[in-house]
ROSEKOL-294759 format. One record per residue (C-alpha): residue in one letter; x, y, z. Coordinates in steps of 0.02 Angstrom, whole numbers, padded with zeros to 5 digits, always signed. Example, Ala and Ser with C-alpha at 12.3 -4.5 7.8 and 13.67 -1.06 7.14 Angstrom:
A+00615-00225+00390
S+00684-00053+00357
This chain:
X+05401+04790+05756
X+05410+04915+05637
X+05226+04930+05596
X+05169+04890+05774
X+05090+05052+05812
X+05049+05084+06021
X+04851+05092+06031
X+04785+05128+06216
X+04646+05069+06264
X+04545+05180+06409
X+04398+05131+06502
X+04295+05270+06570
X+04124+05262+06644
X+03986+05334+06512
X+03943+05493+06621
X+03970+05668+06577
X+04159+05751+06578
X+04244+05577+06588
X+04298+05603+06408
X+04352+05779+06464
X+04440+05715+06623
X+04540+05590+06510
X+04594+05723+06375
X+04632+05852+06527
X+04746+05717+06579
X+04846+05707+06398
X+04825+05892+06363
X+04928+05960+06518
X+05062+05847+06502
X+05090+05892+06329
X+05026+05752+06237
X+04951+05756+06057
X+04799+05646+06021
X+04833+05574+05841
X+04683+05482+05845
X+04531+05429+05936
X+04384+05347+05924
X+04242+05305+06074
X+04125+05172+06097
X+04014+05157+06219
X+03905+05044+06303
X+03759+05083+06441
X+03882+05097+06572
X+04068+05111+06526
X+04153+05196+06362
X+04298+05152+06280
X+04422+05253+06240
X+04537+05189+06082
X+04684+05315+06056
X+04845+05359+05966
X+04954+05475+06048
X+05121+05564+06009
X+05215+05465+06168
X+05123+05308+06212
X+05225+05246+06342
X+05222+05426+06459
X+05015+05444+06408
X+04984+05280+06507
X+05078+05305+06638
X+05007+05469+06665
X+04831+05416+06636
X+04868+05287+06782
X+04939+05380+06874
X+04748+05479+06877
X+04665+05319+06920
X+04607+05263+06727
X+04611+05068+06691
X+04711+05083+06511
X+04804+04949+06402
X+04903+04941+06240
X+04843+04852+06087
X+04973+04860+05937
X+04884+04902+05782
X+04918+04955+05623
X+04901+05109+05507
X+04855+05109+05319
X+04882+05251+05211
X+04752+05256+05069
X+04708+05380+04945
X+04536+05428+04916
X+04504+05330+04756
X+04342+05219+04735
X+04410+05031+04783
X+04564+05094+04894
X+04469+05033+05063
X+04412+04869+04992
X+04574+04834+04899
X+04651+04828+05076
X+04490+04729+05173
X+04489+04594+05008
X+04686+04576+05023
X+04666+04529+05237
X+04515+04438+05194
X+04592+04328+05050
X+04713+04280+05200
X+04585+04223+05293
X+04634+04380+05415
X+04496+04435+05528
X+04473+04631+05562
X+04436+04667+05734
X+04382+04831+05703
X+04453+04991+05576
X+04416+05165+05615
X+04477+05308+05517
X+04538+05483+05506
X+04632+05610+05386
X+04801+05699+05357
X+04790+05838+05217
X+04696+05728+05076
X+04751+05551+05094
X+04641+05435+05226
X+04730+05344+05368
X+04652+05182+05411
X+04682+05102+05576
X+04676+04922+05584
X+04643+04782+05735
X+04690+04602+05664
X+04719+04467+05811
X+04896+04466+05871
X+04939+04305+05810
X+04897+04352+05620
X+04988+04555+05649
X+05136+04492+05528
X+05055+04382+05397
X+04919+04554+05369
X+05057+04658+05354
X+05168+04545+05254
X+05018+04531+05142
X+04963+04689+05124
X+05160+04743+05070
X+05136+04613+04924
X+04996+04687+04873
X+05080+04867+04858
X+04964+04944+04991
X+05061+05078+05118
X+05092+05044+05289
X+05138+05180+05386
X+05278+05144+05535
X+05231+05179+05693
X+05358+05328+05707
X+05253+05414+05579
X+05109+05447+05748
X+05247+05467+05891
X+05361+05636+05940
């Protein structure tokens, strides 16, 4: 798919230098974070990432003993205009398109939204959101 962008997904106990251990891991092998965002939870954190080479990052990472999966999400690009967030949120949700969860981050001056939807509605969000004009960015925009 196109738009089907590689997330991993890292659990990694909530302690201190676990984050470091996992970006040590990513960092000598010559992969470039794109993305990341952590949640945690009393115990555990987890690590939601998009990296240059998805495929060699979790191989490596198990390779080091870290539990990761992929999750294929999506990317929005959206300008920083009052309304461009909710024009994309009010598009999903006139679909009756759940978001999972959205986290965010910026190339020069435009926004790049990052999008969960479940995996049986991926196409009909996308499909909708290229009716409605709104950018998609493939997934070889992240990856080397």
């Amino acid at each position: 798919m196109k738009y089907a962008i590689q997330q991993l997904s890292v659990f990694i106990e909530n302690k201190s230098g676990e984050l470091s251990d996992f970006t040590k891991v990513l960092s000598k092998n010559g992969i470039s974070i794109k993305s990341i965002l952590l949640a945690d939870s009393t115990d555990f954190g987890l690590v939601r990432t998009i990296v240059d080479n998805p495929q060699r990052a979790k191989a490596l990472l198990e390779e080091e003993g870290f539990s990761v999966r992929f999750t294929n999400v999506f990317g929005v690009k959206i300008e920083d205009i009052v309304g461009s967030f909710d024009k994309v949120v009010s598009t999903l949700a006139n679909q009756n398109i759940n978001i999972q969860y959205t986290y965010s981050f910026y190339e020069s001056n435009t926004g790049i939204f990052i999008f969960s939807v479940d995996k049986n509605y991926f196409e009909a969000a996308i499909n909708s959101l290229v009716a409605a004009d709104i950018q998609i960015l493939s997934a070889s925009h992240f990856y080397k």
